[in-house]
C-alpha positions in Angstrom: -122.8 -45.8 38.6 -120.7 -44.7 41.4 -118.8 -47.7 41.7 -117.8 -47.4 38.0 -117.0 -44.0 38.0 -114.6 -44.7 41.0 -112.6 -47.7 39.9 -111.8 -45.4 36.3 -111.0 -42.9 38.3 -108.5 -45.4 39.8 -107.6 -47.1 36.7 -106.5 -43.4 35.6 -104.5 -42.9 38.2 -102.5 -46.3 38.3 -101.9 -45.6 34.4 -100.5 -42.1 35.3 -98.2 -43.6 37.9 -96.5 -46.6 35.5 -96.1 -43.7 32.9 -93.8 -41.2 35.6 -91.8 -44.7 36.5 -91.2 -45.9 32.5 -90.3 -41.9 32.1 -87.9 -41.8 35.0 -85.8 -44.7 34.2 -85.9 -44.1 30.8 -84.3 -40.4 31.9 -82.0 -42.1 34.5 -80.8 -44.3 31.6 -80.2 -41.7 29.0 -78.0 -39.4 31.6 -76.0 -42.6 32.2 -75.0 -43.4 28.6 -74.5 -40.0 27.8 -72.2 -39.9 30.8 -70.6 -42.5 29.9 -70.1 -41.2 26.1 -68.5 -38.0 27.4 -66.0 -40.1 29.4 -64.8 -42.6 26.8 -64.8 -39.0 24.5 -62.7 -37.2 26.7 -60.4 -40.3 27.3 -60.0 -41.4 23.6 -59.2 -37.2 22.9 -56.5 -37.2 25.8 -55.0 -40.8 24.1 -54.8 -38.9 20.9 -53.2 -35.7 22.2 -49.1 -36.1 21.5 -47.3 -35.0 24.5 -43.4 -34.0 24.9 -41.3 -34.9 28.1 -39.6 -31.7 29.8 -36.1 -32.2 30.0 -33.0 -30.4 31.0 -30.6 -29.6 28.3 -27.0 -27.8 28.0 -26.9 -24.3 27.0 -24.2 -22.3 26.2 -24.0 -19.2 28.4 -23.4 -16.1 25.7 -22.2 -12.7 26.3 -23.1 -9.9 24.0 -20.9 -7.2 22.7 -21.4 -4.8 19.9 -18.6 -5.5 17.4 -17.4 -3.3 13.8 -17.5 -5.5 10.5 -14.7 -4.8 8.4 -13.1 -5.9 5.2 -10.3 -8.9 5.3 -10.0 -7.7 1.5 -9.1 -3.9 2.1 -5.6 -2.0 0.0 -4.7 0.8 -1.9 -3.9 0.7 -5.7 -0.8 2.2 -6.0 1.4 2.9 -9.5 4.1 0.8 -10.3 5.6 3.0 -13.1 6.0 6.4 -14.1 3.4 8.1 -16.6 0.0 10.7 -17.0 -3.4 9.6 -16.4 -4.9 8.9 -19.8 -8.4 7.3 -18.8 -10.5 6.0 -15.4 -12.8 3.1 -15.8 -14.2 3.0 -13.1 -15.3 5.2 -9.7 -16.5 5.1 -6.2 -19.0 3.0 -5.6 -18.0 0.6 -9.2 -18.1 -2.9 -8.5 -14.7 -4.2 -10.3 -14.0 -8.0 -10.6 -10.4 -9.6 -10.0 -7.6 -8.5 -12.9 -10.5 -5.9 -14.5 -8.5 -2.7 -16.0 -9.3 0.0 -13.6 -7.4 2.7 -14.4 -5.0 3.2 -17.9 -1.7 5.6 -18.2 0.1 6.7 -21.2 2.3 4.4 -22.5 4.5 5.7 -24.8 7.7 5.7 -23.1 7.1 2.1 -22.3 6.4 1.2 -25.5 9.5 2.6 -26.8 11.5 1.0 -23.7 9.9 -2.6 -25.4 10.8 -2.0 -28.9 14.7 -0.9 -27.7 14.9 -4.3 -25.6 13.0 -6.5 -28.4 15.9 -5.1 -30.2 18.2 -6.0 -27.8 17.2 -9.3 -27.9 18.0 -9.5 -31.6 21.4 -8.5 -31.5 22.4 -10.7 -28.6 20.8 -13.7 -30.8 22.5 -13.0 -33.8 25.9 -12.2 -31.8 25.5 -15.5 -29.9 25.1 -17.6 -33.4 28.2 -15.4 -34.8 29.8 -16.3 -31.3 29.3 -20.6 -31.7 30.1 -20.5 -35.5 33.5 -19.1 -34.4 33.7 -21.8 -31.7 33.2 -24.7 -33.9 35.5 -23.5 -36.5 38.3 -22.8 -33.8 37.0 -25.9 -32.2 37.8 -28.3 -35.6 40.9 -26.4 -36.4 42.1 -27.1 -32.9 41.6 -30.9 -32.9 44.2 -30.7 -36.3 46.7 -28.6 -34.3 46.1 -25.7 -36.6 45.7 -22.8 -33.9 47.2 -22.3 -30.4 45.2 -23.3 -27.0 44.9 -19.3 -26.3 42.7 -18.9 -29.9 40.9 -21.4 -28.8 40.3 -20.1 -25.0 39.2 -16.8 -26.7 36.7 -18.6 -28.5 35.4 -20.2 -25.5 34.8 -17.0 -23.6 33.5 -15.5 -26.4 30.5 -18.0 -26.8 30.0 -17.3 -23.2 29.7 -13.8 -23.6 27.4 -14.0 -25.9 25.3 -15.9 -23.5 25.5 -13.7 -21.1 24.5 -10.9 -23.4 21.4 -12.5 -24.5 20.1 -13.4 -21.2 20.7 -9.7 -20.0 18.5 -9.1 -23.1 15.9 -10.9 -22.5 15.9 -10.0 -19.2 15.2 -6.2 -20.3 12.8 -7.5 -22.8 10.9 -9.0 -19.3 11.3 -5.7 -17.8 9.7 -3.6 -20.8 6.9 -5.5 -21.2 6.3 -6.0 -17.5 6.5 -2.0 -17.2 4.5 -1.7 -20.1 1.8 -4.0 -18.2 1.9 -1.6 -15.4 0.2 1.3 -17.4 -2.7 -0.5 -17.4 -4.1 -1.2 -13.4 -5.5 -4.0 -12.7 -8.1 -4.8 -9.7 -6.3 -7.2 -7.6 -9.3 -8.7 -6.2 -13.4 -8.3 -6.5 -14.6 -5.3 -4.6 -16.0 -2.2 -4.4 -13.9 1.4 -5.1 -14.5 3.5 -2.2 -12.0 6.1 -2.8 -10.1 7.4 -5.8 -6.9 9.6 -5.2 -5.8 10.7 -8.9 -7.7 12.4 -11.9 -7.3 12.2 -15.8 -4.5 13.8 -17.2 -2.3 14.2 -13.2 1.4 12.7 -13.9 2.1 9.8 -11.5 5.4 8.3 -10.3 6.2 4.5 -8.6 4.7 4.6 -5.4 2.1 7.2 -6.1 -1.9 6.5 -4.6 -4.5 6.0 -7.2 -7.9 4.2 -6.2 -8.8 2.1 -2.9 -11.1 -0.7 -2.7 -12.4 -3.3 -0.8 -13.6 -6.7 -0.6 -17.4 -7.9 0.2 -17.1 -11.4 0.4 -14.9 -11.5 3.5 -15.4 -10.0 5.8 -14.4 -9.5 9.9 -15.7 -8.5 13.0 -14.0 -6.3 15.8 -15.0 -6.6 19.4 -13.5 -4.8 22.4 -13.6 -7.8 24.8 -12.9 -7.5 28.9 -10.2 -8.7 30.2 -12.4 -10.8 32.8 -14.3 -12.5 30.1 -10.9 -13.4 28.0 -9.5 -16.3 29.6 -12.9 -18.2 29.0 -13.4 -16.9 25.2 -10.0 -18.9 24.9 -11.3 -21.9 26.1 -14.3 -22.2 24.5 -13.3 -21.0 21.3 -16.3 -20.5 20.1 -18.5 -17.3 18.9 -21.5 -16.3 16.8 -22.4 -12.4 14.5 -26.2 -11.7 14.8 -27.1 -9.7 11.7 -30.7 -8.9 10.4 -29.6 -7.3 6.8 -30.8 -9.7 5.2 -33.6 -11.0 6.4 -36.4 -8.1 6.6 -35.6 -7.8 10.0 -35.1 -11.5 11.8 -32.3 -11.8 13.5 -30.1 -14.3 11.9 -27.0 -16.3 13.4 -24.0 -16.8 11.6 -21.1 -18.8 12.9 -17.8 -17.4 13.0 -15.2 -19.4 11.2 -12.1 -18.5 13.4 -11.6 -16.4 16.5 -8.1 -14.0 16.8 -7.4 -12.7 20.2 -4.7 -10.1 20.4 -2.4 -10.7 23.1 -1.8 -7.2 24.6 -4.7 -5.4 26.5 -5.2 -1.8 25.5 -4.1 0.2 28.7 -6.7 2.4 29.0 -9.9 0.6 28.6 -8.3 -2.5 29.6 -10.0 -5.1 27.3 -8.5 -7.3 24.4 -9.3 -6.8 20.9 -10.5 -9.7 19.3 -11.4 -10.2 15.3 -14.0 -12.4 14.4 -14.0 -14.0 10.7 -17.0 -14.5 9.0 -17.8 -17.4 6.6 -17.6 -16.1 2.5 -20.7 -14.7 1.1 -22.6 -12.6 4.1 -24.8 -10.5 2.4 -25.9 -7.7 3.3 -22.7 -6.9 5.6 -20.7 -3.4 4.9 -16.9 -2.2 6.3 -18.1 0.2 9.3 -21.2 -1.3 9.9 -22.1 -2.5 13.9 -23.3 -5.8 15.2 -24.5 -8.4 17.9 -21.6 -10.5 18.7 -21.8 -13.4 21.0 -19.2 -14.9 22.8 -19.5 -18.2 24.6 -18.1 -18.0 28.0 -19.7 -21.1 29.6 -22.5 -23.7 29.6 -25.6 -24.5 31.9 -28.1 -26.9 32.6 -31.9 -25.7 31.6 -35.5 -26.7 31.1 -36.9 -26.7 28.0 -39.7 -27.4 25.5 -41.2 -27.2 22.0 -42.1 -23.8 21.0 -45.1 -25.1 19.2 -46.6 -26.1 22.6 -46.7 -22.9 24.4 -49.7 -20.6 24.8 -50.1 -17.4 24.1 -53.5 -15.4 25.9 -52.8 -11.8 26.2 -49.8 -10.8 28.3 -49.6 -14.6 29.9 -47.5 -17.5 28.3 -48.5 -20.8 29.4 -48.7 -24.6 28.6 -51.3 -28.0 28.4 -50.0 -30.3 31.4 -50.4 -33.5 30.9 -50.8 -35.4 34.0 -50.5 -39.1 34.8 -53.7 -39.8 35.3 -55.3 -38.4 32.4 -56.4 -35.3 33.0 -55.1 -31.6 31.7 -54.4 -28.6 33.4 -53.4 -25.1 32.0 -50.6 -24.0 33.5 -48.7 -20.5 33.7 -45.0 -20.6 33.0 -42.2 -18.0 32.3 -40.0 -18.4 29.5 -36.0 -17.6 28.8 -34.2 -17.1 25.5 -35.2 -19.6 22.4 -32.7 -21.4 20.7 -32.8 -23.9 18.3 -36.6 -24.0 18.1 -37.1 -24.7 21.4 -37.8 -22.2 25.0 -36.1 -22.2 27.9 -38.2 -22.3 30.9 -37.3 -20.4 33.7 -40.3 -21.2 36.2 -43.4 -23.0 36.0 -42.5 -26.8 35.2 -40.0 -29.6 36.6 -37.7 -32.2 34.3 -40.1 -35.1 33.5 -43.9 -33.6 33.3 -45.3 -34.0 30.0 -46.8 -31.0 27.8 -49.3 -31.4 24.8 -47.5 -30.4 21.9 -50.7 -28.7 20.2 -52.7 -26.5 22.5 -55.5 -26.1 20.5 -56.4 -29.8 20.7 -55.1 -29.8 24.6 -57.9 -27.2 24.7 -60.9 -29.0 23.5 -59.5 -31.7 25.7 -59.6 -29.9 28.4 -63.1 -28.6 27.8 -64.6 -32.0 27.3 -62.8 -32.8 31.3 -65.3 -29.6 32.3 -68.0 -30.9 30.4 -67.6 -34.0 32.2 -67.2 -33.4 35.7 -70.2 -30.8 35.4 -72.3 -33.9 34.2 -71.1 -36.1 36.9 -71.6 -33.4 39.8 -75.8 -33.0 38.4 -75.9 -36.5 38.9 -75.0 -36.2 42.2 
């Protein structure tokens, strides 16, 4: 019985021993494939992740000036002929378009003036048919050798005359109807009044101030440029209005159109005026109003990259290198102006190093790495 109970005891523990082996390769083995699933994970996620070359780009160098819009489009309506205020249409603050009535005198005297040269016009025409009559009948009786060459000189001059007379009539008739015209003021272009200088029922004379208006739809601006910086704005002829009227806010860039420098420096400030014209249309732009100019003076040489792939974590900007061998690191950068949808780098990367273009994936990317190298130091 002792015999027996010895070789089970035996048995038991050989059994015991074959089951810790089968359990520890069968551990070892799992570790390895999972191992091994975490690296072919992290290498197919790093394959996927698109990646942008950093590269060094031209950049215009800008200076900034505040500038003063104003109207291209800016006059005084004055009167052209002599009469009372009878009615105003319109008043500061009206939007008028081109050739609206604006402003109406009484016309009476002008009316008149028409019907006398209408008149006018009459008699000369019924003086000049008199006038060729005469000439034809002088002019047949001549041929027979009826009348003298004088008679017939007379005749001549007469017809002319005549001529004469009714183009100076119709010439008046021009004149009364284009003073008649002139009682009724016209806007000579679409704009805004911003000042009226006459009421109902004042007598006006040629010459006399009656409303002022401008122009929205083109307009300038004015910037007091050093004399330093002029010799460059020259060259590069080239300049940009920043304006956020119109947008909630964002700062939007419109291109000038053309560039007027004024060649004589103001002595006591000593820069050069120069007028900026804006493209038609700006809206939200008003005469007085102050803006970011930018003048280009010059170009450089700068890093950049896709403002998509930058990081944002609290008060740090960064971006997802991706390096030749695979691998991902997080890397703090500092950043210049943006332009064109893309950032200026300033410090943090060299021309040629590649950066995920989406950081969220670069992230996971990165965490799987971790993941990994954790794994493969246990094993060790």
């Amino acid at each position: 019985m002792a015999i027996l109970k010895r070789n089970e005891c035996n048995l038991r523990s050989a059994v015991k021993s074959m089951i810790f082996v089968l359990t520890s390769v069968i551990t070892i083995t799992t570790i390895a494939q999972l191992t091994t699933f975490q690296s072919v994970h992290a290498g197919n996620a790093v394959s996927k992740l698109e990646s942008v070359e950093v590269t060094l780009e031209s950049l215009t160098r800008e200076f900034r000036l505040d500038g003063v819009v104003e109207a291209i489009n800016q006059a005084t309506v004055s009167a052209q002929t002599g009469g009372s205020i009878q009615q105003m249409l319109v008043d500061v603050d009206d939007y008028v378009e081109k050739g609206e009535v604006i402003l109406q005198l009484k016309d009476v005297s002008q009316q008149a003036q028409l019907k006398k040269a209408q008149a006018g016009e009459k008699e000369a025409i019924s003086n000049l048919a008199k006038a060729e009559d005469e000439f034809e009948r002088i002019k047949d009786i001549y041929a027979k050798k009826v009348v003298s060459k004088s008679q017939m000189d007379d005749a001549t001059h007469a017809l002319s005359a005549a001529k004469a007379r009714l183009e100076s009539a119709r010439a008046s008739l021009e004149e009364a109807r284009e003073q008649l015209s002139y009682t009724r003021v016209k806007a000579p272009y679409s704009g805004i009044v911003i000042e009226r200088h006459v009421e109902v029922g004042e007598t006006v004379q040629p010459g006399t101030k009656l409303m002022t208006g401008v122009s929205l739809d083109k307009l300038r601006v004015n910037v007091d440029v050093p004399q330093s910086l002029i010799n460059k704005i020259r060259q590069f002829g080239k300049a940009f209005v920043y304006t956020d009227a119109e947008l909630n806010g964002e700062q939007h860039q419109v291109v000038v159109e053309k560039i007027t420098i004024f060649p004589i420096a103001d002595r006591a400030s000593n820069t050069f005026k120069v007028r900026l014209d804006l493209p038609a249309g700006i809206k939200g732009l008003f005469p007085g109003m102050f803006v970011k100019t930018s003048l280009i003076t010059g170009e450089k040489q700068v890093l950049m990259v896709p403002q998509e792939s930058i990081v944002y974590r609290s008060e740090v900007t960064a971006v997802y290198v991706v390096l030749d061998d695979g691998t991902i690191n997080f890397r703090h950068v500092r950043f210049g102006n943006a332009s064109n949808g893309s950032q200026v780098i300033l410090s943090g990367l060299t021309a040629g190093e590649k950066v995920a273009l989406d950081p969220i994936k670069a992230g996971i990317a990165v965490m799987q790495q971790r993941r990994q190298q954790s794994a493969a130091q246990a094993d060790e």
